[in-house]
N, C-alpha and C positions, 0 to 999 in steps of 0.2 A: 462450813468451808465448801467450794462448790470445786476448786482447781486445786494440782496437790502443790507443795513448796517449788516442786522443780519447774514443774510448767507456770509458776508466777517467776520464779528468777529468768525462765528463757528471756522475757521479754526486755532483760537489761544487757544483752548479749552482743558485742560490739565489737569488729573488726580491728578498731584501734579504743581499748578501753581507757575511760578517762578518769576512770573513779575504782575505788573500791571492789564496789558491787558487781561492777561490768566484769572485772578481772576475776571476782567469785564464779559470776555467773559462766562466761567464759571456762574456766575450768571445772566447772560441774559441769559443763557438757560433754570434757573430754572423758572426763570419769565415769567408764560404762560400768559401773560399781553404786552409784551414787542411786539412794532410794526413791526413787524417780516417783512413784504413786503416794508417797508418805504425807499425812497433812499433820502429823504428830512431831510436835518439838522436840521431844527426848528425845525421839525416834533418829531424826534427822539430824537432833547436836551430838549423842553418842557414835554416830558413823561416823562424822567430822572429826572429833575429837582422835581415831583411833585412825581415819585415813584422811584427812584432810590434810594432806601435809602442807595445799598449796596454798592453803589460806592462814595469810600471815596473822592474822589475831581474831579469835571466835567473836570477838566485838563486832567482827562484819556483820559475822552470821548476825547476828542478834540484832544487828541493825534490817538489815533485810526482813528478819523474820516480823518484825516490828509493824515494817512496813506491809508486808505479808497481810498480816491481823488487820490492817486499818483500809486494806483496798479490796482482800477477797473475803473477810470474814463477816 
C-alpha cells in the first residue's frame, strides 16, 4: 500500500454527497480523531466500530475498504 485509507477516501469527498461513501468520506474528514496514516484494516474498522457513530452500517466501510485494496494495493 503506498497511501493510507484516509487519504484514498479524501478523494470521494463531495460538497453534496450522492452516495454512501461520499457521506463516509465526508465525515471522516470532520473526525480529527479518525487514524488518518493507518493502512491496517483492524486498525481502521475497530476505531469505527467504537467512534463511528456517523456511519450508518460498517458495510460502507467494507465497501470502501474493498475498494481501497483494488486501486491502492
Amino acid at each position: 500500500m503506498y497511501k493510507s485509507f484516509y487519504h484514498f477516501l479524501m478523494k470521494y469527498r463531495h460538497p453534496k454527497p450522492k452516495d454512501d461513501i461520499s457521506r463516509f468520506a465526508n465525515n471522516a474528514y470532520e473526525d480529527h480523531s479518525f487514524p488518518k496514516n493507518s493502512e491496517d484494516y483492524d486498525e481502521v474498522s475497530s476505531y469505527l466500530e467504537f467512534n463511528g457513530q456517523y456511519l450508518e452500517s460498517m458495510a460502507i466501510f467494507d465497501e470502501a475498504w474493498e475498494i481501497y485494496l483494488q486501486t491502492e494495493g
